[in-house]
C-alpha positions in Angstrom: -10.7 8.2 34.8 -12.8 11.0 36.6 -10.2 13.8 35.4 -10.7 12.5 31.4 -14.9 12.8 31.9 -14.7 15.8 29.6 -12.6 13.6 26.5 -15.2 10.7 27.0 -18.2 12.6 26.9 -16.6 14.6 24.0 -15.4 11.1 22.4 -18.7 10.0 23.2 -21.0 12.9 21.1 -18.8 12.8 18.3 -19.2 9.3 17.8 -23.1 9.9 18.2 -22.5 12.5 15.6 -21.1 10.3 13.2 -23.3 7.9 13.1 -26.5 9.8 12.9 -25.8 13.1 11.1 -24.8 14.6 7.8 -21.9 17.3 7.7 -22.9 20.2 5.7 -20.8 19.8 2.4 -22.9 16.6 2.4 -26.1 17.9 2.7 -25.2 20.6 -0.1 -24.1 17.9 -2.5 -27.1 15.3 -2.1 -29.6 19.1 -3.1 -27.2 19.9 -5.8 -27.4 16.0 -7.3 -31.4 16.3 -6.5 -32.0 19.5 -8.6 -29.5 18.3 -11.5 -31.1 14.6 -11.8 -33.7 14.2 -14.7 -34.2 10.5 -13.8 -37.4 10.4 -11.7 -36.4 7.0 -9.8 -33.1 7.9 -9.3 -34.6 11.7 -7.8 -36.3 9.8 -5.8 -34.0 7.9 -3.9 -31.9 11.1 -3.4 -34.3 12.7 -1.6 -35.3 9.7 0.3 -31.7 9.3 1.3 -31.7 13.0 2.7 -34.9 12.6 4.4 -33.7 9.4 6.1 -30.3 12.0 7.1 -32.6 14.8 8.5 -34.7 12.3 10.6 -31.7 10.6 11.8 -29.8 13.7 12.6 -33.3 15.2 14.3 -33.4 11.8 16.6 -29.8 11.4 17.1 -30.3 7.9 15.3 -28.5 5.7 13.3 -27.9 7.0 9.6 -28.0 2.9 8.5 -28.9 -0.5 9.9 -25.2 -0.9 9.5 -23.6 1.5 12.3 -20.4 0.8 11.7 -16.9 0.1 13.0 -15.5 2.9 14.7 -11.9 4.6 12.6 -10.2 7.4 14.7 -7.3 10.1 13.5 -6.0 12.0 16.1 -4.3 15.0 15.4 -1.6 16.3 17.4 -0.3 19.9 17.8 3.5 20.9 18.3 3.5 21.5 22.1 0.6 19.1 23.3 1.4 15.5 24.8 -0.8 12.1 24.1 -1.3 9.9 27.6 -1.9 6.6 28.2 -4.6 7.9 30.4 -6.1 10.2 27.3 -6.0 7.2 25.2 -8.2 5.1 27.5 -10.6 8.2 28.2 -11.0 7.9 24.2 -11.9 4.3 24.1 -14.1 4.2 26.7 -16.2 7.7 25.2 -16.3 5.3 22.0 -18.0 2.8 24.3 -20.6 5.1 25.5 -21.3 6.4 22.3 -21.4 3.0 20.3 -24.2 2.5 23.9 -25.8 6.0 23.0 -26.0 5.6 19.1 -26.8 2.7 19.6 -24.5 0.8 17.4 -25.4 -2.9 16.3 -24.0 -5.3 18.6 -21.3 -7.0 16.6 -18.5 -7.5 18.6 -17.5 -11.4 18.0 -17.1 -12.8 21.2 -13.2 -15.4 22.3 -9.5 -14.9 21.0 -7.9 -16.1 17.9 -9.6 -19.4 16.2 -13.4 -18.5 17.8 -13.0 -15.1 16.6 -12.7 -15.9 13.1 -15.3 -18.9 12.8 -17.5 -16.6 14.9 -18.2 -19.6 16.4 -18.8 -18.1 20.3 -21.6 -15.9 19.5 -21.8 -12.1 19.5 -21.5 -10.3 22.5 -24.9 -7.9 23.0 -23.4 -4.5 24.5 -23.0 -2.3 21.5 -20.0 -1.1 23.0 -17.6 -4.4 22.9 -17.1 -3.4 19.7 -13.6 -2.3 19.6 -12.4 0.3 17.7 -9.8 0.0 15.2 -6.4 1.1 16.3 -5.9 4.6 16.1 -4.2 6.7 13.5 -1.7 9.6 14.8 -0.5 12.9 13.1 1.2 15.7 13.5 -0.5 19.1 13.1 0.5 22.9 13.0 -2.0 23.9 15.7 -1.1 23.8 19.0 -4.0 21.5 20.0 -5.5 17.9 20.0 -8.1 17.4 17.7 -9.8 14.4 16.9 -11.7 12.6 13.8 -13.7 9.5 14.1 -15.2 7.5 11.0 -17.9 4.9 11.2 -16.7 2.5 8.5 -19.6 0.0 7.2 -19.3 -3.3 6.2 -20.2 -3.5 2.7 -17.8 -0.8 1.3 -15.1 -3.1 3.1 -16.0 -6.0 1.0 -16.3 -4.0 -2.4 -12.7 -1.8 -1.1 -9.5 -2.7 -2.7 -5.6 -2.7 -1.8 -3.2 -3.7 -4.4 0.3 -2.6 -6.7 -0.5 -0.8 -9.8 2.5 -0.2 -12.3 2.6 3.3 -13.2 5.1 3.2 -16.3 6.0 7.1 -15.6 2.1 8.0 -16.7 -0.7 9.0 -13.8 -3.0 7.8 -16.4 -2.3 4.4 -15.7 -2.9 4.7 -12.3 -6.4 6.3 -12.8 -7.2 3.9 -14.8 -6.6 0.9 -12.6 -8.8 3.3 -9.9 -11.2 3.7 -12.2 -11.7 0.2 -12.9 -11.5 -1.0 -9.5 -14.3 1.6 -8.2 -16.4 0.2 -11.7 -16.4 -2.9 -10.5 -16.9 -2.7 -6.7 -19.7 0.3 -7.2 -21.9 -2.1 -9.9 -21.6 -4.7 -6.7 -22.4 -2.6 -3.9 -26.1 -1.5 -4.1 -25.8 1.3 -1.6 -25.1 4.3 -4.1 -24.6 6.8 -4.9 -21.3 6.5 -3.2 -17.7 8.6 -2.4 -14.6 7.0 -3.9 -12.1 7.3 -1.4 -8.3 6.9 -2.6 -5.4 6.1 -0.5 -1.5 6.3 -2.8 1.6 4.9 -0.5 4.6 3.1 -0.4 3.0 0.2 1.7 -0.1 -1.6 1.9 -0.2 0.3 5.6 0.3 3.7 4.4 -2.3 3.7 1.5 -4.4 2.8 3.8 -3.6 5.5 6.0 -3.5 7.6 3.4 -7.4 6.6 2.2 -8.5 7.6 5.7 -6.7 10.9 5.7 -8.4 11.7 2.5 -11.8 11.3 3.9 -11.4 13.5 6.7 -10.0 16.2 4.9 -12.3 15.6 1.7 -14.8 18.4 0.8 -17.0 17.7 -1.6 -17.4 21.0 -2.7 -13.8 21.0 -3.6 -12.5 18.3 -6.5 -8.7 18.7 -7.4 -8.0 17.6 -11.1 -7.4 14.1 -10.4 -10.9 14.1 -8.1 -12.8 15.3 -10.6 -11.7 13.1 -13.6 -12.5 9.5 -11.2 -15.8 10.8 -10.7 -16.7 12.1 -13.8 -15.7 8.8 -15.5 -17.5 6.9 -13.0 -21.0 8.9 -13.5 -20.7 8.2 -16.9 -21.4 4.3 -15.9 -25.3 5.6 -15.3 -25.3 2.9 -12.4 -26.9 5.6 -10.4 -28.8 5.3 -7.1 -28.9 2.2 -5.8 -28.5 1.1 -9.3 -31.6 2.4 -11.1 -29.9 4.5 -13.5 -29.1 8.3 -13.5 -26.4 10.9 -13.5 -25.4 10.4 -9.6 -23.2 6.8 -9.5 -20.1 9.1 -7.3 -21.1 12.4 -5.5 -17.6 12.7 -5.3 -13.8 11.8 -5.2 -11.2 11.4 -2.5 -7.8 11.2 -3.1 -4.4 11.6 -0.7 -0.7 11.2 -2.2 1.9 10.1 0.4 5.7 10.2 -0.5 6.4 8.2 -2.9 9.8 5.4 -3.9 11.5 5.0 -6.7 9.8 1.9 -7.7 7.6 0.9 -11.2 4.8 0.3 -8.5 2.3 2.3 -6.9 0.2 1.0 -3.8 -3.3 1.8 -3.6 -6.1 1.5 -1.5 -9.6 2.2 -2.7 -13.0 2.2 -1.0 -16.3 3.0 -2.4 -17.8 4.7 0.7 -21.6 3.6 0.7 -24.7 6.4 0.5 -24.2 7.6 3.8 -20.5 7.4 4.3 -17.9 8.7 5.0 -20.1 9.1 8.5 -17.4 11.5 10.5 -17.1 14.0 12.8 -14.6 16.2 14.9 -14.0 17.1 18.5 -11.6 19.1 19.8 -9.9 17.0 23.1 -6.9 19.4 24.3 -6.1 23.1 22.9 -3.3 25.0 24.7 -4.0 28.5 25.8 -2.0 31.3 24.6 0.3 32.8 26.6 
C-alpha cells in the first residue's frame, strides 16, 4: 500500500474536508438568505449556522454531532484505469480521515442478524465505519477525480424512494416532489435544508441519480424545474429549524437519467439537513499530456 500513500492521504483530507467545511456557493447562499430574512429568530439561526461552519472549517472539526456515513463518486477519464489496489488505497484514506475528523463511532459491530438488532455493541474506532459502495462514472477528462458525501442520519429517515405516475405532464411529478419534501422537511428540524432529486428507471438509478445531483449542484445556479420546488417549498414559512421565515429550502437539486416508456417515474428524494450536502473533491490520477 506504500505506492497509494499519496490517494490515502488525498482520500483522507477530503473526507476531513467534508465533514468540517463549507464550499463556497454555500457560504454565498447562507449571506444571501441572512440579508434577505426579515424574521429576527429565523436571522438568527442563519447566522449561527454559519458561525458554527467558520469555527468548524477554522478547527478542521465536525460541521454536526452527526458526522455522517461516507458516499463516494468516482469519476473516471477516457484513458485512465481503476485498480483493485487504488480502490483499497481509497478505503483505507476514508479510514484515516473518519480517525482525523473524527467521525462518531457508529459502526455496528457482527454479520447479518447482530447487525440489524445492533445487538453486539458499537465498535469505538471512528474508522470501522464502512463506506457505502462506491458510485463509478465516466468523464471527458482524462483523469480520476473523486467526490465524497457525508450523508447524515436524519435526512435518511425523512428521504423518500417511490413510483410516481406522470400521466404525460411534469407537473405531476413536481407535485408528488413537492409533497414528499412538505412532509419530510416539517419532520426534520434541521433546516433550512437542500432538496435533493434523483429521476430513474430503477429504485438504483434514482438513487444514483440524487447523488449525482448533489455533487454537481450549485446553488447559485437553479434550472426551471429547481427553482419552482424550492420556491413552493419556502412558501410553507417552516423556516429555520422551524421558527418561521422565508428560508425552509436554500435550494433545489435535481438529475434526469434516461427514461422508459412506462406511465411511472422513479424518484428518490432527500431533504439534505442545514449543513448538507457536506462534500468535497480530490483529484487521485490525471494523465500528463503528451
Amino acid at each position: 500500500m506504500e505506492d497509494y500513500k499519496e490517494i490515502i492521504n488525498k482520500v483522507s483530507a477530503a473526507l476531513v474536508s467534508a465533514g468540517s467545511a463549507f464550499l463556497p456557493d454555500k457560504k454565498a447562499i447562507y449571506e444571501r438568505k441572512i440579508a434577505e430574512e426579515k424574521n429576527e429568530q429565523a436571522k438568527w439561526v442563519l447566522e449561527t449556522i454559519l458561525r458554527n461552519a467558520e469555527i468548524a472549517e477554522k478547527n478542521r472539526s465536525p460541521l454536526c454531532d452527526d458526522t455522517g456515513i461516507p458516499h463516494l463518486l468516482l469519476e473516471v477519464g477516457p484513458d485512465c484505469a481503476i485498480t483493485g489496489k487504488m480502490l483499497e488505497a481509497i478505503k483505507e484514506g476514508v479510514a484515516q480521515g473518519l480517525r482525523k475528523l473524527p467521525g462518531r463511532p457508529m459502526a455496528v459491530k457482527g454479520e447479518g442478524k447482530a447487525r440489524i438488532e445492533q445487538s453486539l455493541g458499537l465498535y469505538e474506532d471512528p474508522g470501522a465505519l464502512e463506506m457505502a459502495p462506491i458510485m463509478i462514472r465516466n468523464i471527458d477528462d482524462n483523469l480520476i477525480k473523486l467526490h465524497i458525501l457525508m450523508f447524515g442520519g436524519g435526512p435518511e429517515i425523512r428521504g423518500k424512494t417511490y413510483r410516481v405516475f406522470h400521466k404525460h405532464n411534469v407537473s405531476n411529478v413536481i407535485d408528488e416532489i413537492v409533497s414528499w419534501a412538505a412532509e419530510g422537511v416539517s419532520l426534520l428540524g434541521c433546516t433550512p435544508c437542500t432538496i435533493a432529486v434523483g429521476v430513474g428507471r430503477s429504485h438504483y438509478e434514482a438513487s444514483a441519480m440524487m447523488l449525482q445531483a448533489l455533487v454537481e449542484g450549485d446553488y447559485g445556479v437553479q434550472s426551471e424545474l429547481e427553482q419552482e420546488i424550492t420556491e413552493r417549498m419556502n412558501q410553507s414559512g417552516i423556516g429555520p429549524i422551524g421558527l418561521g421565515g422565508a428560508a425552509t429550502v436554500l435550494a433545489t437539486f435535481i438529475k434526469i437519467a434516461p427514461q422508459r416508456a412506462s406511465g411511472v417515474r422513479i424518484v428518490c428524494m432527500r431533504p439534505c439537513c442545514c449543513f448538507e450536502p457536506r462534500i468535497a473533491s480530490t483529484v487521485l490520477y490525471e494523465t500528463i499530456a503528451e
